[in-house]
Structures are given as structure tokens and as C-alpha cells.
BATI-467468 format. One line per 8 residues: their letters; for each residue x, y, z of N, C-alpha, C. Coordinates in steps of 0.1 Angstrom, whole numbers, plus 2048, in hexadecimal, padded with zeros to 3 digits. Example, Ala and Ser with C-alpha at 12.3 -4.5 7.8 and 13.67 -1.06 7.14 Angstrom:
2
as	884,7C7,84E,87B,7D3,84E,884,7DF,84E; 880,7EA,847,889,7F5,847,881,800,84F
END
This chain:
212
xxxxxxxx	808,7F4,800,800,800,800,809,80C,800; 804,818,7F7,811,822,7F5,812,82C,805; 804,82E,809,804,833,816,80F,82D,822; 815,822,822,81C,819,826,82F,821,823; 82D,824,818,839,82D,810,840,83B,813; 839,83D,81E,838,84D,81F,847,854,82C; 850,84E,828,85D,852,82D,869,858,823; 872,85A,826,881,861,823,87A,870,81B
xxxxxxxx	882,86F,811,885,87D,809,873,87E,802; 86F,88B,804,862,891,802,866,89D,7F9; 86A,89C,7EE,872,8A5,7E6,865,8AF,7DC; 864,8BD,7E3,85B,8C6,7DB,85C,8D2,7D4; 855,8CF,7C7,85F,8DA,7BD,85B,8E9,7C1; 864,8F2,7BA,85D,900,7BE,862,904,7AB; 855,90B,7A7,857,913,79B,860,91A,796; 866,922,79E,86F,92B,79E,881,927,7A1
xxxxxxxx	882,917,7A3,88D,912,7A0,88C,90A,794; 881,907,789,883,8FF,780,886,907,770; 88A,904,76E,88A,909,75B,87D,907,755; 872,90F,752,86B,90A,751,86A,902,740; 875,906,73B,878,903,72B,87F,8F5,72C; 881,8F1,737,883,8E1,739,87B,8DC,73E; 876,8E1,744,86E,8DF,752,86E,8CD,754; 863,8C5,749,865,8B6,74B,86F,8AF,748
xxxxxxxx	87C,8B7,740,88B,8AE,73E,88D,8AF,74E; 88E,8B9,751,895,8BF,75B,890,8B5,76B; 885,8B7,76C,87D,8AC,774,87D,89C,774; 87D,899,762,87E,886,767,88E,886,76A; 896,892,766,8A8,88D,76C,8A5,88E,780; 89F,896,784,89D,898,791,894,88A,797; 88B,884,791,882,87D,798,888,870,78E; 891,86E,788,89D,861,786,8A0,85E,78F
xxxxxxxx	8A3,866,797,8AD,863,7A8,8A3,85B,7B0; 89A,85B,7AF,88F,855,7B7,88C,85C,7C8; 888,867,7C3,881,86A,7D6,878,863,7D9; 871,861,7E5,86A,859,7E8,85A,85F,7E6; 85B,86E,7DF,84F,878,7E3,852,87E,7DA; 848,888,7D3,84F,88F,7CA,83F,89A,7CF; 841,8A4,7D1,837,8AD,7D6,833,8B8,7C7; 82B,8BA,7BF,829,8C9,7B8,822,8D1,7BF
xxxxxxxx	82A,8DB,7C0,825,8E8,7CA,822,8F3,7BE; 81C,8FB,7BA,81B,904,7AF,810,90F,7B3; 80F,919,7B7,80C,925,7C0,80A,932,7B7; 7FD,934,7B1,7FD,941,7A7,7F8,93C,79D; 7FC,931,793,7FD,92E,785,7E9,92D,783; 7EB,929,775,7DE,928,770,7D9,919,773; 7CF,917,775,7CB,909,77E,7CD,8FE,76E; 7CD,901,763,7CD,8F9,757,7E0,8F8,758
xxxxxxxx	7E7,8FE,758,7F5,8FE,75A,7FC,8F0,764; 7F5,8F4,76E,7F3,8EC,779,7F4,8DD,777; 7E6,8DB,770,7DD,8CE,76D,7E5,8C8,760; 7ED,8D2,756,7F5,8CB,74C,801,8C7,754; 807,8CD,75B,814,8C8,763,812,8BC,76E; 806,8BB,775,805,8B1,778,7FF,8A5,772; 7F8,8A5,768,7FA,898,761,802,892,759; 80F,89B,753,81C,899,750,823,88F,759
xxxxxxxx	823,894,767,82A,895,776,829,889,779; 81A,886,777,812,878,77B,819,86A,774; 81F,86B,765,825,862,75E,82F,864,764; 834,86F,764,846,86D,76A,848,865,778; 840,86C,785,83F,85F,78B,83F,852,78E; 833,851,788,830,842,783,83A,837,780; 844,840,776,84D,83B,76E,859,838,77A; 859,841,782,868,83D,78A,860,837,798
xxxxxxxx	854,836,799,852,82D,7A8,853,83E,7AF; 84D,848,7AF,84E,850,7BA,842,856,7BC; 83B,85B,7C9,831,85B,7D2,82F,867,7CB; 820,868,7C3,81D,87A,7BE,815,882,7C7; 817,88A,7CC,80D,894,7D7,80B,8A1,7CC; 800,8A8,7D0,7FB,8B2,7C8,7FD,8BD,7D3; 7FF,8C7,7D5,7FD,8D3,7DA,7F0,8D8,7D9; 7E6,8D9,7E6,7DD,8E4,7E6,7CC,8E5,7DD
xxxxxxxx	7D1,8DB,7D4,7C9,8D5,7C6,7BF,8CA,7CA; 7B9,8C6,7CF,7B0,8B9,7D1,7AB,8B6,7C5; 7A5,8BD,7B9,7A1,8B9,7AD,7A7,8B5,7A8; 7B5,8BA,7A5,7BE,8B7,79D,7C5,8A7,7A1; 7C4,8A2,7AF,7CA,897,7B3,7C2,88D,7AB; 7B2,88F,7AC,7AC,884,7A6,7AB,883,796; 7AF,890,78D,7AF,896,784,7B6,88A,77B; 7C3,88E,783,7D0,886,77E,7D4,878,786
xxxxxxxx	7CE,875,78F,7CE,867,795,7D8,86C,79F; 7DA,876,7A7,7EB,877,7AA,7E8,86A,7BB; 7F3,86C,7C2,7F1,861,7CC,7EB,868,7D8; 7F3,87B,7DB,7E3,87C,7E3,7E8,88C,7E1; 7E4,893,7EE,7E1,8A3,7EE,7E9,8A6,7FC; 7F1,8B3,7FD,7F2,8BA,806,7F1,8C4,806; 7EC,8C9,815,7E7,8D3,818,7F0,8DD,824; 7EC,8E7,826,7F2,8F0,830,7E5,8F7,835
xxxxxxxx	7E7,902,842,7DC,906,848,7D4,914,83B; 7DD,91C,834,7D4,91F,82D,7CD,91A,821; 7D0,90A,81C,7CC,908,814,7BE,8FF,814; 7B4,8F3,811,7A9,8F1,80F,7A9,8EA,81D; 79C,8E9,81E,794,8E2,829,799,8D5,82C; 79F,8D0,835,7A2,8BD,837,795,8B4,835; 78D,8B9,838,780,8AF,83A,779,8B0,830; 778,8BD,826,779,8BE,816,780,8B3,80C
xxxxxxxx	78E,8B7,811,796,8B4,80B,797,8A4,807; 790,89B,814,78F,891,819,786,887,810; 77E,88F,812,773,88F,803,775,88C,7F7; 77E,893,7EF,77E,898,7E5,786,88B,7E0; 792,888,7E9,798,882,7E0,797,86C,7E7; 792,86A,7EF,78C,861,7F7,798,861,803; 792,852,808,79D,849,812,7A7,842,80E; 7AA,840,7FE,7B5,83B,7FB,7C0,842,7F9
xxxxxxxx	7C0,851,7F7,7C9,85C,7EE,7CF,85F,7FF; 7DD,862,7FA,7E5,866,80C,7DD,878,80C; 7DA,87B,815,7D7,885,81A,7E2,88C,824; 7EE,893,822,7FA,89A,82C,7F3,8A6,82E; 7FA,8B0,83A,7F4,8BB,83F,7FD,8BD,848; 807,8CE,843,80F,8D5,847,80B,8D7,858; 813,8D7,862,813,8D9,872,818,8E3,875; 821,8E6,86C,82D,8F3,872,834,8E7,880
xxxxxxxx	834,8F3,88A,836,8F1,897,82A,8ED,8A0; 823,8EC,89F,815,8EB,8A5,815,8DF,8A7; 816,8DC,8B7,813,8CE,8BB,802,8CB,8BB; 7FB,8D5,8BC,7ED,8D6,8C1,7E8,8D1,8B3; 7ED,8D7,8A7,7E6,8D8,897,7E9,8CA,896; 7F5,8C5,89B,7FA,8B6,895,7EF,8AE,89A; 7F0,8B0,8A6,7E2,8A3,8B2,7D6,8A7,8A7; 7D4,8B0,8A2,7C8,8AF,8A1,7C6,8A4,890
xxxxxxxx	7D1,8AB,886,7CC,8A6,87E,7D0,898,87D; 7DA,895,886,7DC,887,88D,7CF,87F,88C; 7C5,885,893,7BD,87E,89C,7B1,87E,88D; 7B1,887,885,7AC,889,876,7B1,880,871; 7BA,878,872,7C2,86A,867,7C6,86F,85D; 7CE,879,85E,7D4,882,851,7E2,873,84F; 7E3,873,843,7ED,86B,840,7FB,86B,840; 7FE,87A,843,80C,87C,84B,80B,888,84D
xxxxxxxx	813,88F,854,818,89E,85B,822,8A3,859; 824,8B1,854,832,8B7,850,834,8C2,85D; 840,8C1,85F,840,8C9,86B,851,8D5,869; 84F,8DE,870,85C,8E2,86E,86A,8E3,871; 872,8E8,871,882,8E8,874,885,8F4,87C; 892,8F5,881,896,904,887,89A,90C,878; 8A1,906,871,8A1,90B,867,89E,915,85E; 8A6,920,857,8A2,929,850,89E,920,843
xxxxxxxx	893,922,838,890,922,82D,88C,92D,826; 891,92F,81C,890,939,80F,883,937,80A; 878,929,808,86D,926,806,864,932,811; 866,933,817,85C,93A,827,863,93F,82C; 869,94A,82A,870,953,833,871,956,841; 863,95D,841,859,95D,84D,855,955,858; 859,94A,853,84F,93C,85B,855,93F,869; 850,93A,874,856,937,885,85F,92C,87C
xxxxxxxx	86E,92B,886,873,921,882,870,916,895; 86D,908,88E,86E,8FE,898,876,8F7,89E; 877,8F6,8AA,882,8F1,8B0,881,8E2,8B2; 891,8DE,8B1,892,8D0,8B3,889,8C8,8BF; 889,8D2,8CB,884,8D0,8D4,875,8CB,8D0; 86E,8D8,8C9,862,8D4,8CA,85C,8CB,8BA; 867,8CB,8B5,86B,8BE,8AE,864,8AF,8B0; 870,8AF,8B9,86D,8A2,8C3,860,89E,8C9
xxxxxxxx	85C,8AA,8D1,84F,8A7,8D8,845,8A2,8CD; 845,8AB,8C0,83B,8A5,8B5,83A,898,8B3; 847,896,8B2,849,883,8AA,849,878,8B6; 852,87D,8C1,84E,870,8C6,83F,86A,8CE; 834,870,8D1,829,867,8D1,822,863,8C4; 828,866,8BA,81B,86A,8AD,825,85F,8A0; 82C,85A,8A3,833,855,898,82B,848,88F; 819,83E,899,813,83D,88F,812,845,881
xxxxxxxx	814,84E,87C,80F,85A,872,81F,85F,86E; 821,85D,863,82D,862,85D,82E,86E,861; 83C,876,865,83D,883,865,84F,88B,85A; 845,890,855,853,897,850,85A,8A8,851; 868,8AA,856,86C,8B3,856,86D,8BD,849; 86B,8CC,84A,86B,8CC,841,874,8E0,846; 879,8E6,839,87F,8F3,840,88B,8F6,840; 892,8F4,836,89F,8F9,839,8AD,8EF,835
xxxxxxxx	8A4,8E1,831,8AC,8D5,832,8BA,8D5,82A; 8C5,8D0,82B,8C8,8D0,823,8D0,8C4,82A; 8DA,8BD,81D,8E2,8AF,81F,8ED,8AE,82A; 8EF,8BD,82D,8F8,8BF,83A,8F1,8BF,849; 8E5,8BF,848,8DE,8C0,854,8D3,8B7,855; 8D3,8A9,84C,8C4,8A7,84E,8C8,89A,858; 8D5,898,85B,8D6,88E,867,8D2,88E,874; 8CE,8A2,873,8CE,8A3,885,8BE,8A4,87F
xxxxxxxx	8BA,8AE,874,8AB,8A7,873,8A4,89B,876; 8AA,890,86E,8A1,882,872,8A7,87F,880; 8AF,882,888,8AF,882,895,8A6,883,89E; 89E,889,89B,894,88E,8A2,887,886,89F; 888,87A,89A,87F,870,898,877,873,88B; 875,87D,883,86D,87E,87A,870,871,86F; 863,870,866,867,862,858,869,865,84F; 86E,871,850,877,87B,840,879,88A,840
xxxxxxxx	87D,88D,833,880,89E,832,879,8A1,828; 871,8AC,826,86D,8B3,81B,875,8C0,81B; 879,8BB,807,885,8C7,807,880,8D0,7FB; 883,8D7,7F9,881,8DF,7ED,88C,8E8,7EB; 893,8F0,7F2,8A6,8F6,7EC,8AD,8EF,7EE; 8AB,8E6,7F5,8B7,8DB,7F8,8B8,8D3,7F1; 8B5,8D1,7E6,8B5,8CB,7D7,8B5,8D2,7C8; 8A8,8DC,7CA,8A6,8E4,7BC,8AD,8F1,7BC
xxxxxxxx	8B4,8F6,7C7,8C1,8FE,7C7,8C9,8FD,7C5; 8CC,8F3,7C1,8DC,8EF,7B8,8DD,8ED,7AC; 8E7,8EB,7A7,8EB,8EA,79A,8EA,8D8,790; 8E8,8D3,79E,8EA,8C5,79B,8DD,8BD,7A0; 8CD,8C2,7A1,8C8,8BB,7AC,8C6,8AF,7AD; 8CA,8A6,7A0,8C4,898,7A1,8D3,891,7A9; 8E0,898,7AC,8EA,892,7B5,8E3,895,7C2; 8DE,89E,7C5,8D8,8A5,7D2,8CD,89B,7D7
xxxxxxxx	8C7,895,7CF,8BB,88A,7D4,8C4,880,7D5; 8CB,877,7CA,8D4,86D,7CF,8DF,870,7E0; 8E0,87B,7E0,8E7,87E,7ED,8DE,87B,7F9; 8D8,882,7FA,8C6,882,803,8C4,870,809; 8C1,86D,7FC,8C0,85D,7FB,8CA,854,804; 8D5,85C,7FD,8DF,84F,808,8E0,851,813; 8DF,85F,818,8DF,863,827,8D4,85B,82B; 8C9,85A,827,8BA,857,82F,8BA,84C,82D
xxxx	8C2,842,825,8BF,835,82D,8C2,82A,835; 8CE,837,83C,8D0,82E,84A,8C5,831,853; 8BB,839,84F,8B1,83C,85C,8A2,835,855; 8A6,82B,84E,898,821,84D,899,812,859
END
């Protein structure tokens, strides 16, 4: 069952690091490496833009064995068959959302730092939790950054329910990340910031699986 699959590298694109004149060379060399997740996050665009890149997305996946999550989109998951939807607090309703796309599609849902948001959508059977780092990210400037501390407190009652770090990651730090008990990293500069990102997933990779 793919719900069953939902650890290591959670790798999510951002628009504004892709070419968009390669865009899918550029992507099946990134998702060759095999992350375990491959997130489309796309923020602004025309919803038809969207729904062409995700059904492209959908074969590329497919093709290398990696977990497709939609950003924010619930139509578009069932649109394109993707495997499920994530959400954050300003984006669609959980119990909507829940709806839309059934009990088989993984349903994830951003925590931040919020031990309280986690319990709850914990207790909602959200299909995993993204939580955050002390970490600066260039993604969210702004964000509170999370401490290891309260890190910890998230993961260790709740680890029925995948949790993944997410914030700042990069291949030099994600050892003291999964320290902290989380079942992965969700990255987005720590891969699509470089020059090389399909070495940057194979990097990722080898680090994370001494922590399976």
C-alpha cells in the first residue's frame, strides 16, 4: 500500500528554480534519482497550466516508482489520478478535502510548530504531518523557525503517522534533522538550488538510509 511508503526524501518543486523551457527534461533528470515523494507546489499560475503539468508529472512519476502529491488542488489530484493532496492552514478545508479526493488518496497537512494543530489533525487521520525546523528557508522567510526541542515533543508520541521535517534542509544538516525522530525531509533549495540537483537527491538518498 503506497500510504505505507511515506518516509525519507519528500522533494518539492518551486517555479522559480526551474527552467521553465526545460521544465520536463529538467524534472525526469531530477525524479531519475528516485525521491521517495515528489511534491508540485505551483502558487499564482493559471489552473489549466497547473493541470497540464500535472498530468505530464503524473507519467514521469509513474515511470520512476515515486509518490505524486498535488499542492493545494483537490480536483486536480483526481483529475490526473495523482496519489494524494497537501495542504497548509491557509489552503482548503481537511474534511472537504477529504471528500473530494476519498480514503484511498494520502491526505498530508502542514503543522509548522504546533503541537496542538498536529494532535488535532492527528486525531483527523491525516496521512502524515510536515512540521518545521530552527532553520532559516528562503521558501518562507517569515515563518517562526522550530526548535529541535519542540521537534521532539511533536514526534515522539505521534510516530503512528509519518512526520516530516521540513525548512531549511540541506545535506549538511539533515542528520541532526532525522535525529529528532521525524520519517523524512521535505526539501525544496536543498536540491533545486544547485547546479546539479539530480546529485543533490542521490546525496539525500544515501544519507537517509541509514535512518530506515
Amino acid at each position: 500500500m503506497i500510504k505505507n511508503k511515506l518516509s525519507g526524501l519528500y522533494l518539492i518543486s518551486d517555479e522559480s528554480l526551474i527552467d521553465q523551457s526545460k521544465y520536463f527534461d529538467f524534472l525526469v533528470d531530477v525524479l531519475s534519482a528516485k525521491p521517495s515523494i515528489f511534491q508540485l507546489r505551483i502558487k499564482g499560475s493559471p489552473k489549466e497550466e497547473i493541470l497540464y503539468k500535472a498530468k505530464e508529472l503524473r507519467k514521469i512519476t509513474n515511470k520512476y516508482d515515486v509518490i505524486f502529491i498535488i499542492n493545494d488542488m483537490a480536483d486536480i489530484v483526481n483529475q490526473v489520478d495523482a496519489d494524494g493532496l497537501h495542504i497548509g492552514k491557509d489552503d482548503q478545508n481537511f474534511d472537504e478535502c477529504r471528500k473530494i479526493i476519498g480514503e484511498n488518496k494520502i491526505l498530508g497537512v502542514s503543522c509548522y510548530g504546533d503541537n496542538e494543530r498536529a494532535n488535532k489533525f492527528i486525531n483527523k487521520n491525516a496521512d502524515y504531518i510536515a512540521i518545521g525546523t530552527p532553520y532559516f528557508t528562503k521558501t518562507k522567510p517569515d515563518r517562526l523557525p522550530t526548535s529541535f526541542d519542540t521537534m521532539k515533543k511533536i514526534t515522539s508520541p505521534k510516530m503512528t503517522v509519518p512526520i516530516f521535517a521540513i525548512g531549511g534542509i540541506e545535506t549538511s544538516n539533515v542528520d541532526q534533522v532525522m535525529s529528532t525522530g521525524v520519517s523524512g525531509v521535505a526539501v525544496i533549495n536543498g536540491v533545486f538550488s544547485y547546479n546539479n540537483p539530480r546529485e543533490k537527491v542521490i546525496e539525500f538518498n544515501s544519507i537517509l538510509k541509514k535512518f530506515k
